[in-house]
N, C-alpha and C positions, 0 to 999 in steps of 0.2 A: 874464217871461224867467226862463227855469233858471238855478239859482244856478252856474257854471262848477267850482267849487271843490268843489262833491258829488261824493261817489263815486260813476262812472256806473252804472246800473241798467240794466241791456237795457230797449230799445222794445216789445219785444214778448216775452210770455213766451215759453219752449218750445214750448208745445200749441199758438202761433196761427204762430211761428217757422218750425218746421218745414213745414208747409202753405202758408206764403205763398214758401217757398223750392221747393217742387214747383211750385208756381203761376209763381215766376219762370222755372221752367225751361220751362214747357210754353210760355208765352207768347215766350220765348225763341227756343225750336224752331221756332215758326210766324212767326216776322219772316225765317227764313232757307227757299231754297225746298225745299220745292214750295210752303207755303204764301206762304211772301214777304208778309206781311203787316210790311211796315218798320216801323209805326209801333206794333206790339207791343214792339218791344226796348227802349222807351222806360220803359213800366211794369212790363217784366221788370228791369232794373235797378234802379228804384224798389221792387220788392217785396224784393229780394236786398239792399239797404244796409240798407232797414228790419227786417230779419232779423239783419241783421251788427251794428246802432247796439246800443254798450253792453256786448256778448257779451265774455267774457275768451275766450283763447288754445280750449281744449276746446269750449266752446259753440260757437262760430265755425267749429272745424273740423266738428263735427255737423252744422250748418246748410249750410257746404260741402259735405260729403258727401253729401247729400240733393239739392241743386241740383244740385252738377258731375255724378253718375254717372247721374241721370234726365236732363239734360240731353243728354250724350253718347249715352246709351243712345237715343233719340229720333233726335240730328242723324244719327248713322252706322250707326243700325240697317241697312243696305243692308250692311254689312262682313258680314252672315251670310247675303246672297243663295246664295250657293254650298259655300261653308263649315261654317256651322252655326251653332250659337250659343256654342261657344265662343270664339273669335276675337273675336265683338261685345261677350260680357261682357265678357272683357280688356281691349280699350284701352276701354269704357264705363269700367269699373272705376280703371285707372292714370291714365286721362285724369282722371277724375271724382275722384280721389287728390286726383292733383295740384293739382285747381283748388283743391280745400278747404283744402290746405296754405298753396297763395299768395293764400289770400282772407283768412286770419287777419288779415296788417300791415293790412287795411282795419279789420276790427275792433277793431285796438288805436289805429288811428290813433284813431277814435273816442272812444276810452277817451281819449287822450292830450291830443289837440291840443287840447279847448275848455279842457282844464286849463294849459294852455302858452301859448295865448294866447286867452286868455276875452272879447275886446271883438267887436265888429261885425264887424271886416274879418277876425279870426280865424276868426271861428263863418260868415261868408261867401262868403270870399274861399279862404283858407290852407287852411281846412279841404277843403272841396270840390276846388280843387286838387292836395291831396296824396291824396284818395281815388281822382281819375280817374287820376293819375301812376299811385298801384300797380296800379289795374286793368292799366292799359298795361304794366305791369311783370310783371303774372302772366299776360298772353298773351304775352306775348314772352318769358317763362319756360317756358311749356307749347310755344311755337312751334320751343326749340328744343332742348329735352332731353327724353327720353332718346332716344338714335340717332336725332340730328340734329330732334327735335320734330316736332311735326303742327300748324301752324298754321292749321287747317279752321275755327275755330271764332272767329273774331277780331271782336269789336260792329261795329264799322265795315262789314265786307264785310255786310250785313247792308241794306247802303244802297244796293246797286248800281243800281234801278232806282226810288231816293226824290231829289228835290230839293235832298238833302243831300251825295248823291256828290259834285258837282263840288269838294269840300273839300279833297278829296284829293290833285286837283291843285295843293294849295298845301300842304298839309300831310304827305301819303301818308296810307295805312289810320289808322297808329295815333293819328295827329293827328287824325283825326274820329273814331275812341273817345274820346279823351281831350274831345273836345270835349262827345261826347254825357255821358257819365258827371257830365263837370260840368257840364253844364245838371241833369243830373238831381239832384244832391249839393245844388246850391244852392238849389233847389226844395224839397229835402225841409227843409234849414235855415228858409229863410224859414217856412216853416209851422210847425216847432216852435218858434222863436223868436216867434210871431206880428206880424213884423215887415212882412207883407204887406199892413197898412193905411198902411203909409208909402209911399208910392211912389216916392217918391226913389232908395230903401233897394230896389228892385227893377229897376233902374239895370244892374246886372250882370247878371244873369241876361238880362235883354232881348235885350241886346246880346252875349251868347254866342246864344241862340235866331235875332237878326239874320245874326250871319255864318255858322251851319248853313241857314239859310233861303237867303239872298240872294249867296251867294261864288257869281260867276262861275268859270269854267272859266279856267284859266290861258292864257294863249297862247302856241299854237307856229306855226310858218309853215309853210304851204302850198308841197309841195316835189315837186306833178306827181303822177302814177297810174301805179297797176301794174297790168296785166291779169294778176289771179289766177284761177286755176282750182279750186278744192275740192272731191273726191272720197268721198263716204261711200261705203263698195262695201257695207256691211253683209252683210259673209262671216262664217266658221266663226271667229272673232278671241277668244271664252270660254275662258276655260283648259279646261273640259270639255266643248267643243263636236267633234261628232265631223266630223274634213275629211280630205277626200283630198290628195296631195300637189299643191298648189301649187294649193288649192281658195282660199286669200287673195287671192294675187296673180292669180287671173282674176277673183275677181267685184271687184275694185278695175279691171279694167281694160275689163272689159262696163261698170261705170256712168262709166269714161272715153270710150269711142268716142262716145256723140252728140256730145264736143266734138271730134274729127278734121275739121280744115277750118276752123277757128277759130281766130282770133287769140287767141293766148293769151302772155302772157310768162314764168309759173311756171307750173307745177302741182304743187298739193300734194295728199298724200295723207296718213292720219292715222298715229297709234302703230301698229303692229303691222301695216303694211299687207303686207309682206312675210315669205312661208313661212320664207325660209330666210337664211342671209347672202349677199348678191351677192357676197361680194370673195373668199368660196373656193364659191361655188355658180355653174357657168357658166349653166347652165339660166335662175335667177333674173334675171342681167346680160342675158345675153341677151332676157328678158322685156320688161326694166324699159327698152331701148337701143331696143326695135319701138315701146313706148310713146310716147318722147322723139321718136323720129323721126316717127311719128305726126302728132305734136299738134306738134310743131317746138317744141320748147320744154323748157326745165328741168327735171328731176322730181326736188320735194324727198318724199324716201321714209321707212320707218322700219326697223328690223329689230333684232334681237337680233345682235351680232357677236361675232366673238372676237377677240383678239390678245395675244400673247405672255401666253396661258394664262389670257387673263383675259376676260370677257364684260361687253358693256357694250350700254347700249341707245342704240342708236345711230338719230339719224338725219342721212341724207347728201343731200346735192345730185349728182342722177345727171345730168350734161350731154347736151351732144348729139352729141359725141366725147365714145371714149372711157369712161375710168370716174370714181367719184366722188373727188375729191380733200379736199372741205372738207365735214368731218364734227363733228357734235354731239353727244360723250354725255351722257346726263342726268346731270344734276348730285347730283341729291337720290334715289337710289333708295330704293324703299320699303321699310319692316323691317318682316319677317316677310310679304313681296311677291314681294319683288323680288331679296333674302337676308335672312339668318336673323342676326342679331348673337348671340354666345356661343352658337352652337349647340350643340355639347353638353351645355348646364345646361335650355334648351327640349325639344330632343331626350327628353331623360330623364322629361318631366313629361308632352309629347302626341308621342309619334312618331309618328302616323296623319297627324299634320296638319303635325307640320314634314319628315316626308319628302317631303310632294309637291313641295315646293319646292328640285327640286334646282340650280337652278342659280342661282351666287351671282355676281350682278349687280356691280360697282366703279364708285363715283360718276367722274362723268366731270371734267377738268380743262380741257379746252378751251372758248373763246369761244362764248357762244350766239349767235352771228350767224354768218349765212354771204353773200357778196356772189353778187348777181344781174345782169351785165350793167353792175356799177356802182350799184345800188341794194342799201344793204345791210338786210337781212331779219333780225330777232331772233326768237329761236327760246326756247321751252320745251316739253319733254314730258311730257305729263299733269299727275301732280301738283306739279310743279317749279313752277307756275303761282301758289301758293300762297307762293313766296319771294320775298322783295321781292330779294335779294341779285342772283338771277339774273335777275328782269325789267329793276330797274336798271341792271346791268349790260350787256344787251344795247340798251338806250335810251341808255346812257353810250359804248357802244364807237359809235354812228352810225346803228341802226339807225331806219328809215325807218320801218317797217309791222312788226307783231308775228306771229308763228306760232305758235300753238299745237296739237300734234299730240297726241290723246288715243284712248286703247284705252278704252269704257265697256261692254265686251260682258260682262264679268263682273258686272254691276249691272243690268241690262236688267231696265224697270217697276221701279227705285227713284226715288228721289229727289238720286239721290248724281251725273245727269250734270247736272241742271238746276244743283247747287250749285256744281262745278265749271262750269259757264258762267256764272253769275254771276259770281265769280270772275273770269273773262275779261273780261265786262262790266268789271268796276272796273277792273280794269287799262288797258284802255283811256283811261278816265277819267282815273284818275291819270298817265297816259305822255303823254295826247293824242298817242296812235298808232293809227290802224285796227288791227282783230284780226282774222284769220281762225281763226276753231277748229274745228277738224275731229275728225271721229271717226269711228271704224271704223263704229257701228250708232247714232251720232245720242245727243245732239241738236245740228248741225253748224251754226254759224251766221257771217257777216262781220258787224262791228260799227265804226261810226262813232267816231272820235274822242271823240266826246259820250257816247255808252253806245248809240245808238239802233240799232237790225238793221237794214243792209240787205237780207237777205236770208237765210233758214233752210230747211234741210232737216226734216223731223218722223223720230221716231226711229225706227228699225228698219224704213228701207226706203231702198233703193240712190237713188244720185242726183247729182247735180252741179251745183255754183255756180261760175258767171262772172260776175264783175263787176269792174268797173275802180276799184280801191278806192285812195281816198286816200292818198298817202304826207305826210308831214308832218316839220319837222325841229327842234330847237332841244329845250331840256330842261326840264320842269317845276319849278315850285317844290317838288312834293312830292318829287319823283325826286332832285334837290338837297341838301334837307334833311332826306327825312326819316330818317335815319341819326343826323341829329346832334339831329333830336327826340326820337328815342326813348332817345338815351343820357340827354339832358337829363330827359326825365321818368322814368327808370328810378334813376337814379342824384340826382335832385332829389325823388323821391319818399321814397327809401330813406334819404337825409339829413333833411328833414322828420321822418321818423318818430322816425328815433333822437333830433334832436332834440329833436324833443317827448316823448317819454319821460323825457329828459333832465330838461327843466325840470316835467314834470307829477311827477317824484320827488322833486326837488328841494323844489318849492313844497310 
């Protein structure tokens, strides 16, 4: 065993450091989809601590910055589908910043804790603990600064379609990071300490590897079915896609008509399903009111609106009188999407590419739920899907079954709709609520409480789903808690650390 009380020496030098920190990234990238390879994120974490073990404050950010901006660069290379490449270097770059910033406290933890508390349960317990805490700590720092975070890239979502999801429903996302990271932390100890021929002394780790393996799904109660309808119309919906006026809302409502004459109780259509705003376009209302009458039933719709000088992206519940009353804006609009945060300091640096964006979106304030008939339906749009604040939210105010409405025509042949459905996937998982998630041009899928598809559309071709999907009630352990987990590892992480500094100065 290492003596605790030496000064730490990095695990690995530079020249092997830096390469096994590109290595972690690429392995990284392929646990999340297209490739979905889950059980890569395992030894992508393993290569990034062995990287980090030992490194002072500088080295650590090096070895960040090589992982976080190869990383990045890799998961959202899709942000330059229409763009270019300057928009994917920048957040590859700022995102890829950041990570390396908040990956340091791991590397000092390093340095700190076997000096602060040098015995067994230290070096396998405390330590690995306070490592998975800051990871949790530096995605839910990158998730939600600067203007409002990009939480795309979280370990956990990473498990939507592995063995390991259903964790979530007792934990939420950041509770099965935390979980994986310390499987993984404690693994890497056990080996440096060579204390793997005890087996006693492998007691813990097991039994973290037990509950990622074998945690049931929580349970919620079975609370009757909704006849949903889900409409891809895959129309002109690309920001530079060239359409005629009100070319959206017909091919959303040619791939509705095979269902006229069908029981149906909703019908949803995705993000951007409509040209124009219904509540000052009579054209539109009138469209969307032939539909509803149509199909005898609901139509939850989407649109870009305005009111009192302000644009919001809205989506409404258009009844069968009448017009819509119970409206959704998105919570979370995108920057440099959706608007432009400090535009005149961007402005000045690329104006080619913050002009095109002229219209400045306002995060919306109302409930993501809307009531259907007395069934009430939780709502997020597009990338909102990605917040736990607003999925729990709409599982906390009642809802029944999830809706996700999503625009992915800007991304068409990446990888960027598969990872937002994933995405969906978990949340499922962790709400145990069916999800229906639609999109303008696919990949449009309903999804089982459990994670499993009902039923899918393939991308970039018009279509529609009926099915009588699950409604379910009552609230998960992860939906519950995990608010008060992630303070707890955030703030138990970051006390650790100083701690241990503390006494490793001291001593």
């Amino acid at each position: 065993m290492s003596d605790p009380s030496a000064r730490p020496r990095p695990l690995l030098p530079m020249p092997l450091a830096l390469p096994a920190a590109a290595a972690s990234a690429l392995l990284m990238y392929a646990s999340y989809p297209g490739p979905a390879i889950w059980i890569f994120a395992f030894p992508a974490v393993a290569l990034l601590l062995l990287s980090l073990i030992g490194r002072r404050a500088g080295g650590a950010l090096l070895v960040g910055l090589v992982y976080g901006i190869l990383f990045f660069a890799l998961l959202v290379s899709w942000t330059s589908r229409y763009l270019g490449p300057i928009p994917w270097a920048a957040l590859s770059v700022v995102e890829g910043g950041l990570t390396a910033i908040a990956l340091v406290p791991i590397a000092l933890a390093y340095r700190w804790l076997p000096r602060a508390a040098p015995g067994p349960a230290g070096r396998l317990l405390l330590l690995p603990a306070v490592v998975a805490a800051l990871w949790v700590g530096r995605e839910l720092f990158i998730g939600n600064w600067p203007y409002g975070g990009f939480p795309w890239a979280r370990l956990g979502m990473t498990q939507a379609e592995s063995p390991l999801a259903p964790v979530t429903s007792w934990l939420g996302v950041s509770g099965l990071s935390f979980l994986m990271v310390l499987l993984v932390a404690m693994l890497i100890e056990t080996t440096r300490l060579g204390i793997w021929r005890r087996p006693l002394r492998l007691i813990a780790p097991a039994a973290v590897a037990a509950v990622l393996l074998f945690t049931p799904l929580f349970p919620t109660a079975h609370a009757g079915s909704m006849r949903i309808a889900a409409v891809q119309g895959n129309g002109p919906t690309g920001y530079f896609d060239q359409r005629e006026p009100y070319s959206v809302i017909d091919a959303q409502t040619a791939a509705t008509e095979p269902l006229y004459g069908k029981d149906v109780d909703l019908l949803v259509w995705p993000e951007g399903s409509l040209d124009y705003d219904p509540f000052q376009d009579a054209a539109t209302a009138r469209r969307m009111s032939r539909v509803v009458n149509s199909i005898d039933a609901p139509l939850l719709a989407n649109a870009a609106t305005g009111r009192d000088d302000l644009y919001f992206n809205t989506s409404m519940l258009w009844p069968r009188q009448g017009a819509a009353e119970q409206v959704h804006d998105k919570r979370h609009p995108v920057p440099f999407g959706e608007y432009v945060p400090d535009r005149a300091f961007y402005y000045a640096i690329v104006p080619d590419l913050i002009g095109l964006i002229g219209r400045e979106y306002t995060p919306g304030t109302n409930p993501p739920v809307v009531d259907v008939d007395g069934v009430k339906v939780g709502l997020a749009i597009c990338f909102d899907v990605i917040y736990d604040d607003l999925v729990h939210e709409g599982v906390s105010d009642g809802a029944e079954v999830l809706v996700f409405q999503t625009n992915n025509a800007d991304f068409r042949g990446t990888d960027e709709n598969l990872q937002q459905l994933a995405f969906a996937r978990m949340r499922a998982i962790e709400t145990g609520r069916s999800v229906v998630n639609v999109s303008t041009v696919g990949t449009s899928q309903i999804i089982r409480p459990d994670g499993s598809t009902v039923t899918a559309l393939d991308a970039d071709e018009a279509g529609a789903m009926l099915e009588d999907v699950e409604l379910r009630s009552g609230l998960t352990a992860g939906v519950v808690l995990s608010p008060w987990i992630q303070q707890l590892l955030v703030w138990g992480g970051i006390g650790a650390l100083l701690f241990g500094g503390w006494r490793s100065r001291r001593g």
